[in-house]
Rosetta silent file (secondary structure, phi, psi, omega in degrees, C-alpha in Angstrom):
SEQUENCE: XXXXXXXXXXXXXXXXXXXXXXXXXXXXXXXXXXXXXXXXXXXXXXXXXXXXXXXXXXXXXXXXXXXXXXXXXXXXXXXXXXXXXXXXXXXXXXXXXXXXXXXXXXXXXXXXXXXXXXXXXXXXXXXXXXXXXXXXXXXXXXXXXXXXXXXXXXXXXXXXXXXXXXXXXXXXXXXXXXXXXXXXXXXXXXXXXXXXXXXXXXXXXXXXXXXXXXXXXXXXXXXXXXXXXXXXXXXXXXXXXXXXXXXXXXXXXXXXXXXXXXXXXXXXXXXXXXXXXXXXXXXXXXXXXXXXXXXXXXXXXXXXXXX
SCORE:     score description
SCORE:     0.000 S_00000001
   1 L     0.000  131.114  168.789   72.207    6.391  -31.228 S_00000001
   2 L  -107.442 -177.834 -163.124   69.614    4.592  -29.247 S_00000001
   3 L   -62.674   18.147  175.178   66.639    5.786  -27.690 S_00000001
   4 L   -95.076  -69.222 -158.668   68.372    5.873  -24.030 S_00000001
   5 H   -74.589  -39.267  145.933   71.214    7.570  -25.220 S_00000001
   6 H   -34.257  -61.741 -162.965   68.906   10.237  -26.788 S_00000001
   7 H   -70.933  -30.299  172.610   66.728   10.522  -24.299 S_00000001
   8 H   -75.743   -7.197 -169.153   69.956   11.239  -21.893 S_00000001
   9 H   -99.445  -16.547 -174.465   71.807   13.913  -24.188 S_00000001
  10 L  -143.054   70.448  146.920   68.803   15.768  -24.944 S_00000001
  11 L   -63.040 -175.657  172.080   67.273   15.889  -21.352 S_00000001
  12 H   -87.837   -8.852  172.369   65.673   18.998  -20.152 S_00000001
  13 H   -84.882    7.281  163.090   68.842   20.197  -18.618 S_00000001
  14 H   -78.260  -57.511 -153.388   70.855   20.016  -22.090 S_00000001
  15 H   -68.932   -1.272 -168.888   68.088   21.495  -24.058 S_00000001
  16 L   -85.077  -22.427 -172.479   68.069   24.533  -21.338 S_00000001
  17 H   -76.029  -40.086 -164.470   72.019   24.513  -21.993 S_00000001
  18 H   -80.874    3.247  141.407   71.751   24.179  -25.642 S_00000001
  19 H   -74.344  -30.456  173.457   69.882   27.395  -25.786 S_00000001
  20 H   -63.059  -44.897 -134.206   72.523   29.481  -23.932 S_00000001
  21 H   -87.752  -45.325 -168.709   75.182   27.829  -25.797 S_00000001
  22 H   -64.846  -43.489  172.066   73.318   28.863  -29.093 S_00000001
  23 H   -85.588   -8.564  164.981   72.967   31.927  -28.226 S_00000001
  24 H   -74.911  -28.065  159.213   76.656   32.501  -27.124 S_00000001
  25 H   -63.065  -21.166 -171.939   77.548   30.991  -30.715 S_00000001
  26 H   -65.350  -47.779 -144.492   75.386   33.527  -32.251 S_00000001
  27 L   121.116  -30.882 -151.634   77.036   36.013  -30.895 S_00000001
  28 L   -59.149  -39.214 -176.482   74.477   37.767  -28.891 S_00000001
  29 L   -94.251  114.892 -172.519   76.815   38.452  -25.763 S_00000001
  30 L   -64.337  -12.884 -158.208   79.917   40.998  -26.705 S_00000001
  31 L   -79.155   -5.215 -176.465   81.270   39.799  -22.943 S_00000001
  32 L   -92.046   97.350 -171.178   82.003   36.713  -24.474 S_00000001
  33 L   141.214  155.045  171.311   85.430   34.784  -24.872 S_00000001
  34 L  -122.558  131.816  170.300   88.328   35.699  -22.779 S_00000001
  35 L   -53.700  126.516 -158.737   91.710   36.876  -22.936 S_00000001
  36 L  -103.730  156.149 -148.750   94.852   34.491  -22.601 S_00000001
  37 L   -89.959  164.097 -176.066   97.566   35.937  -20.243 S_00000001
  38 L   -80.576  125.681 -153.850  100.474   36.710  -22.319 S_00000001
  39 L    87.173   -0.408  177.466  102.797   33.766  -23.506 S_00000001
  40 L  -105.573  132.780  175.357  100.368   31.272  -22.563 S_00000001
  41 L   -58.415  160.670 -143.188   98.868   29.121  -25.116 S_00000001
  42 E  -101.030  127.407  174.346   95.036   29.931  -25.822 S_00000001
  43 E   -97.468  116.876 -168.552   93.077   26.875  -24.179 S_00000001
  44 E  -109.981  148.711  174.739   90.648   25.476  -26.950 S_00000001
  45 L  -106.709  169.448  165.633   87.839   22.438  -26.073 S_00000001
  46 L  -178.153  120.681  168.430   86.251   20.860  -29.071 S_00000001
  47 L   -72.979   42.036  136.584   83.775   17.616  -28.451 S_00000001
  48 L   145.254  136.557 -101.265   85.893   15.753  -31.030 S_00000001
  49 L   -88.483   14.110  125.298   88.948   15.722  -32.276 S_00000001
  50 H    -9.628  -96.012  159.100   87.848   16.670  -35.675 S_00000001
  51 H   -60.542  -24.703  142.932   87.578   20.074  -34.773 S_00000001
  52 H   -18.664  -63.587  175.183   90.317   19.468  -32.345 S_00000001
  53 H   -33.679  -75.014 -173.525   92.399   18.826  -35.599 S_00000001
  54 H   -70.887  -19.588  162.570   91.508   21.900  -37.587 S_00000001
  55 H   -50.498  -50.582  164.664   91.929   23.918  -33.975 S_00000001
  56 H   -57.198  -30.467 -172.182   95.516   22.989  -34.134 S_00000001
  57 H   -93.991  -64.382  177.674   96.158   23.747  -37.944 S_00000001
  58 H   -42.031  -69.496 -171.164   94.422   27.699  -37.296 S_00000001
  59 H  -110.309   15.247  150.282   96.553   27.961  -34.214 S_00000001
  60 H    55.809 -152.916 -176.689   99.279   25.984  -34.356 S_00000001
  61 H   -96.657   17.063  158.925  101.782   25.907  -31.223 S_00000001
  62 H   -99.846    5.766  166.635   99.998   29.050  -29.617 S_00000001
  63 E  -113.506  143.299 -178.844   97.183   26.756  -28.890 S_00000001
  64 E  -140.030  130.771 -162.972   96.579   23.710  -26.676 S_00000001
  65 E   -75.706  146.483  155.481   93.645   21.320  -27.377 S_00000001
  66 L  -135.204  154.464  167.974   91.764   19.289  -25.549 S_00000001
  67 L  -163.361  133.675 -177.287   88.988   17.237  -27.343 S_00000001
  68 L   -52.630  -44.968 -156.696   86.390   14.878  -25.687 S_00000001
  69 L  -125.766  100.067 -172.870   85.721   12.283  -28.222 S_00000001
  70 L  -140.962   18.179  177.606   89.041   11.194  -30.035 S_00000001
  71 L   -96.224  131.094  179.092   88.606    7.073  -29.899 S_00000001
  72 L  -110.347   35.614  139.177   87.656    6.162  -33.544 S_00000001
  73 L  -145.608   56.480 -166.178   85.942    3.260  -32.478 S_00000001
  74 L  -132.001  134.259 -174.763   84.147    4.770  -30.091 S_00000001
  75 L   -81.790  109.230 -175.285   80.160    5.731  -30.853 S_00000001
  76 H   -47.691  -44.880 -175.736   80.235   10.203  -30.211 S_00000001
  77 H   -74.032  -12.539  166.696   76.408   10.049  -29.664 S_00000001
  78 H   -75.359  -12.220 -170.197   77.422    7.790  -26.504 S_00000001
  79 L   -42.339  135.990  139.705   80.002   10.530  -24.607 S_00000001
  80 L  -144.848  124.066 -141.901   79.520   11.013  -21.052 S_00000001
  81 L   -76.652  138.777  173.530   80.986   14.051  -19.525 S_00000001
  82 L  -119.780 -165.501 -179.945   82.996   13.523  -16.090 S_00000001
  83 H   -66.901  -34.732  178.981   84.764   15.964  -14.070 S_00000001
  84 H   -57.597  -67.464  172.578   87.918   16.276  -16.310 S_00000001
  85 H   -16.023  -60.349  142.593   85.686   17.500  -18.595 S_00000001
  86 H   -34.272  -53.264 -155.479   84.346   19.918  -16.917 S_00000001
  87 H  -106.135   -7.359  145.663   87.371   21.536  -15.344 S_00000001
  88 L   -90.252   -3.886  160.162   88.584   21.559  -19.022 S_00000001
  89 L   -85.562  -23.293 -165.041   85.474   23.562  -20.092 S_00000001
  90 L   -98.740  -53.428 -173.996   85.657   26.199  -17.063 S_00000001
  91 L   -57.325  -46.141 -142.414   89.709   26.927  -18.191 S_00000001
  92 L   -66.713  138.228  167.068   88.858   27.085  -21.834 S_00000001
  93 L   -98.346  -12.869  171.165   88.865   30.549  -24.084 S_00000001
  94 E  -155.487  159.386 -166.933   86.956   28.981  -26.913 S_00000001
  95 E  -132.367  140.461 -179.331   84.694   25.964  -27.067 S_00000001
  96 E  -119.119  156.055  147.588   84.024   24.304  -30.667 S_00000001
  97 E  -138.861  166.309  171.515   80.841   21.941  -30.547 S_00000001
  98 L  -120.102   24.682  164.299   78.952   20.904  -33.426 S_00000001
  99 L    32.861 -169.528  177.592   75.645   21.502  -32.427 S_00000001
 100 L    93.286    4.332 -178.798   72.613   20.375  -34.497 S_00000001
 101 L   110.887    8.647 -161.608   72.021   17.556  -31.553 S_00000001
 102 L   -97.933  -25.240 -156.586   74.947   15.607  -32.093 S_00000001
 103 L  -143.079   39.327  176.578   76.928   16.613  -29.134 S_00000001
 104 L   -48.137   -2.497 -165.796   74.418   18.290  -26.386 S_00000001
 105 H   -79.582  -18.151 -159.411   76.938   17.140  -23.407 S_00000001
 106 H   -93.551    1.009 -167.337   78.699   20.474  -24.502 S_00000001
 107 H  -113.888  -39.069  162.763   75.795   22.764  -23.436 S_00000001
 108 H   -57.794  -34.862 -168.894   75.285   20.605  -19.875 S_00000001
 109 H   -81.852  -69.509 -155.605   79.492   21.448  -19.560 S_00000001
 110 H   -55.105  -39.702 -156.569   79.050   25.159  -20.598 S_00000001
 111 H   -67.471  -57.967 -152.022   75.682   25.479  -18.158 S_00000001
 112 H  -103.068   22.297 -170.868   77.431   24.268  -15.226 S_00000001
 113 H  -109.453    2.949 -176.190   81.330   25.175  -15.407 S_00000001
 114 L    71.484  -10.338  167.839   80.748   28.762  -15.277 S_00000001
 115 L   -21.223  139.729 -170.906   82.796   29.285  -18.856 S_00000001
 116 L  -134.999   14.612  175.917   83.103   32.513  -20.033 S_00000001
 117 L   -57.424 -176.712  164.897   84.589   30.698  -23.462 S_00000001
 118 E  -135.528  143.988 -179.983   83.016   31.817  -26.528 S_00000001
 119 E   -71.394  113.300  158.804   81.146   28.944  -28.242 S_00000001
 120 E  -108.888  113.046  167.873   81.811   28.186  -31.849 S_00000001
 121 E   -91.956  102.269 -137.408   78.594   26.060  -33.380 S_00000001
 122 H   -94.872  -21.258  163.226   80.179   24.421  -36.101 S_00000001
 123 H   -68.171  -36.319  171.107   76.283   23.826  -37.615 S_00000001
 124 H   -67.744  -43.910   98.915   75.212   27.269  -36.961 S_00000001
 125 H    27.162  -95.353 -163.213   78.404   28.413  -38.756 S_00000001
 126 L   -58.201   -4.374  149.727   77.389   26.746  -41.879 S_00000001
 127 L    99.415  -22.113 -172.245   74.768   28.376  -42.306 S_00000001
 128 L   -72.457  150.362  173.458   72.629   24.889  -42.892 S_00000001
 129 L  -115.606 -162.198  161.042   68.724   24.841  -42.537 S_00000001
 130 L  -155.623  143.539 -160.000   66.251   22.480  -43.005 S_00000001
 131 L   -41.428 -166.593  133.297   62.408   22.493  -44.068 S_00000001
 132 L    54.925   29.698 -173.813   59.721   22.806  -41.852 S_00000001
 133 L    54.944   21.624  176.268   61.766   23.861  -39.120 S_00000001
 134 L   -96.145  153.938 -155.510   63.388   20.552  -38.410 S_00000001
 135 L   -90.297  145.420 -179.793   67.431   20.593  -37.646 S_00000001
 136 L   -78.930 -179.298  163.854   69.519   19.804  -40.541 S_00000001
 137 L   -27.707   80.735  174.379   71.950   17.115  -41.238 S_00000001
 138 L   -31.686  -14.993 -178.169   74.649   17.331  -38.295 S_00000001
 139 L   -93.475   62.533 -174.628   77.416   16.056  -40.319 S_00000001
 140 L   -99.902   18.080  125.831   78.786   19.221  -41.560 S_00000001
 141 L   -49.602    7.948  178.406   82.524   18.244  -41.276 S_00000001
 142 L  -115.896  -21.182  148.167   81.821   16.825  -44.227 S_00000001
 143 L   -41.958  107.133  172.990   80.845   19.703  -45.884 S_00000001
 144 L  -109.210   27.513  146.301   83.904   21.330  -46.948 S_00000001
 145 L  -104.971  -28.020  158.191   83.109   25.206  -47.300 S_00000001
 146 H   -46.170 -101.204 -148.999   81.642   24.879  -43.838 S_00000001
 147 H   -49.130   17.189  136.034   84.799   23.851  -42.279 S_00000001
 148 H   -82.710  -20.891  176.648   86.172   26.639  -44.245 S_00000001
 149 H   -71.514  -58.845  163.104   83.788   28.811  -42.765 S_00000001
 150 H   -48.188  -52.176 -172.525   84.815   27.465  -39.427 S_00000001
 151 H   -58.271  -69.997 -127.856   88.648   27.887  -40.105 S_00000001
 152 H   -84.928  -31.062  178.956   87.806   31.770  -40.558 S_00000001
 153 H   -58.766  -59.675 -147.648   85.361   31.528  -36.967 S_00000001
 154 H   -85.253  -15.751  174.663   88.147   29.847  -35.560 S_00000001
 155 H   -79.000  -36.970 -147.535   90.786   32.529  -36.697 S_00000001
 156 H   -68.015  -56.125 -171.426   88.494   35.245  -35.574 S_00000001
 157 H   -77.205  -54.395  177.110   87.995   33.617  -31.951 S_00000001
 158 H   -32.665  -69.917  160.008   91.530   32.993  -31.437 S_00000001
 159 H    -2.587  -66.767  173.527   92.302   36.489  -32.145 S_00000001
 160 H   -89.980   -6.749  154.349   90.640   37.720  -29.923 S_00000001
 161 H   -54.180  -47.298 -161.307   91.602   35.364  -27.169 S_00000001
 162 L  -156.641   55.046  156.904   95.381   36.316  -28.092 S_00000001
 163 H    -6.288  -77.958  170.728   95.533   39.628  -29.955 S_00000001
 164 H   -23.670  -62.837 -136.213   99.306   39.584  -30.173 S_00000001
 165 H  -113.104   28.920 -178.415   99.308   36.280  -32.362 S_00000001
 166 H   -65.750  -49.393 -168.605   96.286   37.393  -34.715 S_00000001
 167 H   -23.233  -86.935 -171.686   98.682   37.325  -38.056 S_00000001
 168 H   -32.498  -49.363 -163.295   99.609   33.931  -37.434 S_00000001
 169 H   -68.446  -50.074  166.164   96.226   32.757  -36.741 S_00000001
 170 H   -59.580  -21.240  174.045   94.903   34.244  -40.231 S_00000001
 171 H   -90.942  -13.790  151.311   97.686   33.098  -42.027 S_00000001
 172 H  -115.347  -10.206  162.899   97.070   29.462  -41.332 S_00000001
 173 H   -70.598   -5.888 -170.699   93.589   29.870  -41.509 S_00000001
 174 H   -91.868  -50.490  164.901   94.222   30.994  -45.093 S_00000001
 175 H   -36.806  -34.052 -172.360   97.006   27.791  -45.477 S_00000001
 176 H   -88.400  -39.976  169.935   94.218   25.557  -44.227 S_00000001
 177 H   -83.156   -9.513 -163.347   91.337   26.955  -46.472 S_00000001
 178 H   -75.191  -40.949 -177.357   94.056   26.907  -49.552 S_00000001
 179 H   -74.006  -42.123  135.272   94.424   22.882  -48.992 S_00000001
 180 H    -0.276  -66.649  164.074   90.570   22.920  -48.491 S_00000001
 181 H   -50.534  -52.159  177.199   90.306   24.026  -52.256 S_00000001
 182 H   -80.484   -5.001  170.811   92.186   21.414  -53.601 S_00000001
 183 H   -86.491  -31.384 -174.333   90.244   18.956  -51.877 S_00000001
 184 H   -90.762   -1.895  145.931   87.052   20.313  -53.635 S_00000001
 185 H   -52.232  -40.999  177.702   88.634   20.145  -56.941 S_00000001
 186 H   -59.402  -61.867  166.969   89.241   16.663  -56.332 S_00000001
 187 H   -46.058  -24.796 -174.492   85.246   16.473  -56.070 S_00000001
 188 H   -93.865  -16.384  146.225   84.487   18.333  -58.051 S_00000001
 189 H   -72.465  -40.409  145.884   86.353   15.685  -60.856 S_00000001
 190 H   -16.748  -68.368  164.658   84.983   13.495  -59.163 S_00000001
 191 H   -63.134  -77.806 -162.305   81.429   14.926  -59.955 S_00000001
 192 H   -40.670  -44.097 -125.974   82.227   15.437  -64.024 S_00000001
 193 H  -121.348  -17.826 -175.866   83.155   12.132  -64.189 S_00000001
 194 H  -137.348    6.963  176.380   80.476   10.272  -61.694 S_00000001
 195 L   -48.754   99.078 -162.146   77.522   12.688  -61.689 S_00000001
 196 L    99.386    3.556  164.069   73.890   10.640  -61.072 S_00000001
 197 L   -85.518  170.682 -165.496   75.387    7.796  -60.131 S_00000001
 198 E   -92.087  167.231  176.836   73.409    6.003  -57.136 S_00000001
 199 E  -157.055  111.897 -169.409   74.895    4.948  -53.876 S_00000001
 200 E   -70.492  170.747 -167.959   73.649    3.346  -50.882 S_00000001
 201 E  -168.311  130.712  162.347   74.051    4.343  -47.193 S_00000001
 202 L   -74.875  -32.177 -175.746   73.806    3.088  -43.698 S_00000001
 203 L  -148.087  167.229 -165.137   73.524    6.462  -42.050 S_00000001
 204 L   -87.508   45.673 -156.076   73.444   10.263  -43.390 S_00000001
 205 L   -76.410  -61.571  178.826   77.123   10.776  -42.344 S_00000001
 206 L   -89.406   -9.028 -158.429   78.744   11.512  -45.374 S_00000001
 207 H   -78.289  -21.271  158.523   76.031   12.745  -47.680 S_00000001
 208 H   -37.915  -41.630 -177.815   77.176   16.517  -47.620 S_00000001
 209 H   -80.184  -53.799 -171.408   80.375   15.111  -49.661 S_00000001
 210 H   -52.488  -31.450  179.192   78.215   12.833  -51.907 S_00000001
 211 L   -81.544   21.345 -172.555   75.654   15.508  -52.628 S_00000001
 212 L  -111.083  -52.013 -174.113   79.085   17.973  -53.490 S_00000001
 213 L   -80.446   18.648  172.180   79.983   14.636  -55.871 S_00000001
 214 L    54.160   18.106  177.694   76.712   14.515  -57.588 S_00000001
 215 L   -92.930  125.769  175.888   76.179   11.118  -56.280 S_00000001
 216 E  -109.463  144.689 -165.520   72.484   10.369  -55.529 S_00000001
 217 E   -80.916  111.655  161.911   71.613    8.796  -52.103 S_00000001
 218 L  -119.005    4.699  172.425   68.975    5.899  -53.129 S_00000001
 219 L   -75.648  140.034  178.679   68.526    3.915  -49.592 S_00000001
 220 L   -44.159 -178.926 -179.909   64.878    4.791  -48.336 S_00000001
 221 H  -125.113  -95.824 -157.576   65.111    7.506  -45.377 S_00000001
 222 H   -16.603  -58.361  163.907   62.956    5.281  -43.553 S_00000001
 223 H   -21.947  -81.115 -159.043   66.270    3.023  -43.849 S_00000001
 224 H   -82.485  -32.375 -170.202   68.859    5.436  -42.556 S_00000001
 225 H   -86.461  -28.076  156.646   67.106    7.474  -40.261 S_00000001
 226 H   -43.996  -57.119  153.019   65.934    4.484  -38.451 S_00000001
 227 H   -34.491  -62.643  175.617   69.416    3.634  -38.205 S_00000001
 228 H   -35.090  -63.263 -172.869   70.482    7.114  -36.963 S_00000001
 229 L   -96.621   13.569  164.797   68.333    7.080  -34.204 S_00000001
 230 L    81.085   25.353 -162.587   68.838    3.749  -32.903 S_00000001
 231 L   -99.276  167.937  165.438   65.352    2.560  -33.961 S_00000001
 232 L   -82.618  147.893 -177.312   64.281   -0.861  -35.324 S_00000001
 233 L   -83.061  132.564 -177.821   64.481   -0.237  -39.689 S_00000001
 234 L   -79.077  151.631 -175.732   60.737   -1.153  -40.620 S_00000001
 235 H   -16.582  -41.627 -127.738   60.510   -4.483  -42.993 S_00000001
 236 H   -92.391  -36.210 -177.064   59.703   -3.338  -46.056 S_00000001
 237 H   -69.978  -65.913  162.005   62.737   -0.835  -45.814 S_00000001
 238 H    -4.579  -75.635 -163.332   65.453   -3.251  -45.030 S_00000001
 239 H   -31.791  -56.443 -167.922   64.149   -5.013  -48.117 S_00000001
 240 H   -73.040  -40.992 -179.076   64.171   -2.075  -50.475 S_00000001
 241 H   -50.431  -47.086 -167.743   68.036   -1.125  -49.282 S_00000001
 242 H   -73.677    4.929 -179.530   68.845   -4.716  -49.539 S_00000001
 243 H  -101.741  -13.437  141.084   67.757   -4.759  -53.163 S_00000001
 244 H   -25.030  -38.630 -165.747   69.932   -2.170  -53.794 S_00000001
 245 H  -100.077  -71.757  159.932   72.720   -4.197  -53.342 S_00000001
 246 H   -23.072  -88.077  164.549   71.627   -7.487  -54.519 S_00000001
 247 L   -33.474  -20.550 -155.183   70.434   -5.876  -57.990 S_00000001
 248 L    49.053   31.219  163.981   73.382   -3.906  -58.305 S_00000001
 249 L   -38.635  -41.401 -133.888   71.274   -0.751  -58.278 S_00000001
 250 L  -167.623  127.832 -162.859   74.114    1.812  -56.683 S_00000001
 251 L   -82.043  -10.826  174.087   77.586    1.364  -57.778 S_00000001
 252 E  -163.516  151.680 -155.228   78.913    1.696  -53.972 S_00000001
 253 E  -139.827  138.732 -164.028   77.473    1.717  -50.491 S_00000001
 254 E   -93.770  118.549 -167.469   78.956    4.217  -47.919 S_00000001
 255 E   -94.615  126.825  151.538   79.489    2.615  -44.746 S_00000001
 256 E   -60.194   88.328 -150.887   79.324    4.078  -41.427 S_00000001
 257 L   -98.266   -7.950  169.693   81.973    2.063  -39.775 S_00000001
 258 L   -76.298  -56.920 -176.215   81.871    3.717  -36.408 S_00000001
 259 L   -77.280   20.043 -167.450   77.955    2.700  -35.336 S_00000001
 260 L   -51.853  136.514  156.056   77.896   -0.643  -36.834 S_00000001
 261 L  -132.481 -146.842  158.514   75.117   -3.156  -36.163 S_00000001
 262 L   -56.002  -47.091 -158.342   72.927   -6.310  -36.932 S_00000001
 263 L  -102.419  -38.723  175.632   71.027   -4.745  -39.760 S_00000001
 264 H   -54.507  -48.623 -176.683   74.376   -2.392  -41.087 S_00000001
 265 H   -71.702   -1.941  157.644   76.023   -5.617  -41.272 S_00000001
 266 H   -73.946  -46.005  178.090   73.500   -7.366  -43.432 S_00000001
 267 H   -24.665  -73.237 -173.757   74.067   -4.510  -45.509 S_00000001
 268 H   -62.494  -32.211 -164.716   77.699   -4.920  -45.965 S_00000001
 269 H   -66.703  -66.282 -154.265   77.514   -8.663  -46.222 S_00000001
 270 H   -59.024  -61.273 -149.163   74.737   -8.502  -49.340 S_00000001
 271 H   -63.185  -46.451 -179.813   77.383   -5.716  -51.056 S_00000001
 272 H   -68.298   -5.068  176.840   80.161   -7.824  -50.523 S_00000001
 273 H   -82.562  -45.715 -168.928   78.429  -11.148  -51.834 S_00000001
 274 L   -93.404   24.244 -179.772   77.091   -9.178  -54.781 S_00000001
 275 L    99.642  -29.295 -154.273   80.479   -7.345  -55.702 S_00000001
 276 L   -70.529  139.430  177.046   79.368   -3.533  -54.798 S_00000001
 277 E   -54.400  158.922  160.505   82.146   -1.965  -53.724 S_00000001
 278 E  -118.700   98.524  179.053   82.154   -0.454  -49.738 S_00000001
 279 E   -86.419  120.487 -155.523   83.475    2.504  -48.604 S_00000001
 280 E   -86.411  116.864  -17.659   83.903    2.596  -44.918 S_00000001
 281 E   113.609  142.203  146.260   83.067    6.316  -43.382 S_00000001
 282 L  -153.052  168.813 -166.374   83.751    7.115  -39.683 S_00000001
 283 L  -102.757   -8.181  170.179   82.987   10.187  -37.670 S_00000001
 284 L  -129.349 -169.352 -165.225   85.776   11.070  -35.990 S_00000001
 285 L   -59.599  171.686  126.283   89.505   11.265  -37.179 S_00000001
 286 L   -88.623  162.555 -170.834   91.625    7.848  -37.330 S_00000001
 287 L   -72.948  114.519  172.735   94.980    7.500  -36.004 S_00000001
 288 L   125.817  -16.530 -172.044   97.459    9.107  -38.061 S_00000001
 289 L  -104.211  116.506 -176.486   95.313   11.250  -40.150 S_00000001
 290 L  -107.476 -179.557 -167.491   94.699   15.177  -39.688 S_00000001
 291 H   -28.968  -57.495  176.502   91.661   16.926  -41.301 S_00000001
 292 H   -59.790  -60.895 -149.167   92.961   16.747  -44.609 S_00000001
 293 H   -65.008  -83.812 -152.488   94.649   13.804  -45.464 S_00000001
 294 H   -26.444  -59.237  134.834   91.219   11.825  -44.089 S_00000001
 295 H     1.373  -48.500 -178.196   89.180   13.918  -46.310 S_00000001
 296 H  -107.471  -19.323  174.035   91.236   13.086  -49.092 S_00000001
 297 H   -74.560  -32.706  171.084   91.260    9.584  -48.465 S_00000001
 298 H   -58.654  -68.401 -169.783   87.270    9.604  -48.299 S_00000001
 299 H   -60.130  -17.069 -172.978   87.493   10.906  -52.046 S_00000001
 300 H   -66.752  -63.067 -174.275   89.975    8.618  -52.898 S_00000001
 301 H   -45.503  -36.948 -162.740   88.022    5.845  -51.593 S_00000001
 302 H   -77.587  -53.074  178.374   84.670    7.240  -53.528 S_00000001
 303 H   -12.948  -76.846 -160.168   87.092    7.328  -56.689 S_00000001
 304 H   -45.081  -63.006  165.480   88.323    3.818  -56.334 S_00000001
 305 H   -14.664  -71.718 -174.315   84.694    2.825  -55.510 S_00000001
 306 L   -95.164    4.431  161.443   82.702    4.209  -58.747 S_00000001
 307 L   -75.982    0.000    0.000   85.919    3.436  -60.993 S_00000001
């Protein structure tokens, strides 16, 4: 993200939104979500098609989706909300965002469409902190007992949106965390079998799966966070990441293939000159792929990778 695009997502009229919207994820208001009229499919937003995805597997063909950000070569931290947008936010009975700062556009939509949805904060949800009062990692689709945590929000909210059709909604959220499970077994061989090895990174994207796969993160945080935020990476860190690579320090370097730039792509260039394997990362689905399979393709790839 660069500093423009920061400075526009988390103006002061987001962060005044992204306090309502926190507290309507919370909970705090009982008046919140609304009932869908009967036989009509439950209208869900989600700012990208991630949670779109998993919206669809919990409710199935009693629900109809809409989701903002569903181009997978399109940068998420770049969205800007138009009227369609809007007028798909004011109709909605539940709103998924994924709060932690990644997707403030959904708290400017909530402030000014008059929505009476109820707000599912897919960060708040999980439950993650961080020290010192600083917001944690944002990528917690990559977590996967959050997004199990979520399917069960997301059963919960339906529900109550469309009473009639609760069964159904728990019985694929239960289908949905059962496939869920077998993805963290795959990590969790994954981890016996690769635990402590090192890995490089352009951006923090992924590291919720890599820290589940006992894979340690050894690019500087100067590095990646620099990245993140659309900053220049100072000298000395460039340097140390690219010796990572060079040396053959970190048996595979996880690429963030959606933000790519000048300095990611020195990155990739040194791994592929020196051999390291690359595993390409992106943040929202690709075409053809639903929650799972993608998921499982990510582990595959880390397999192939440290094999």
């Amino acid at each position: 993200m660069t500093p423009v695009q920061r400075a526009r997502l988390l103006g002061a009229g987001a962060v005044l939104a992204a306090s309502a919207l926190a507290a309507a994820a919370c909970g705090s208001s009982s008046d919140a979500g609304a009932v869908t009229p009967g036989g009509a499919p439950v209208s869900v937003v989600t700012s990208t098609n991630v949670y779109g995805d998993i919206a669809r597997q919990i409710g199935g063909d009693k629900v109809e989706v809409t989701s903002f950000i569903s181009d997978p070569g399109q940068d998420p931290h770049s969205f800007e909300a138009g009227t369609r947008a809007r007028l798909a936010v004011s109709k909605a009975a539940v709103v998924v965002e994924n709060g932690g700062g990644y997707d403030d556009f959904v708290g400017t939509l909530m402030k000014g469409s008059g929505s009476k949805a109820e707000v599912l904060n897919a960060v708040q949800v999980s439950g993650k902190t961080a020290p010192d009062g600083e917001e944690p990692n944002e990528h917690v689709w990559y977590d996967l007992p959050s997004t199990a945590l979520l399917a069960d929000r997301l059963s919960t909210a339906l529900a109550k949106a469309d009473p009639d059709d609760a069964g159904t909604y728990s019985a694929n959220a239960a289908a949905f965390k059962t496939r869920l499970k077998a993805l963290e077994g795959k990590v969790a061989a994954l981890k016996a079998a690769h635990s402590g090895d090192g890995v490089a990174i352009t951006e923090p994207v992924a590291v919720y799966l890599l820290e589940a796969a006992g894979l340690r993160n050894q690019t500087p945080d100067e590095f990646s966070e620099a990245i993140e935020e659309g900053g220049d990476v100072p000298p000395r860190a460039l340097q140390e990441t690219l010796a990572l690579l060079t040396g053959k320090k970190v048996e595979a370097l996880v690429y963030n293939s959606q933000t790519s730039g000048p300095q990611t792509e020195r990155l990739k260039k040194a791994a592929e000159d020196a051999g390291v394997p690359v595993v390409p990362v992106t943040e929202t689905l690709p075409e053809g792929r639903d929650y799972i399979t993608w998921m499982d393709g990510n582990i595959a790839a880390l397999q192939k990778a440290l094999s």
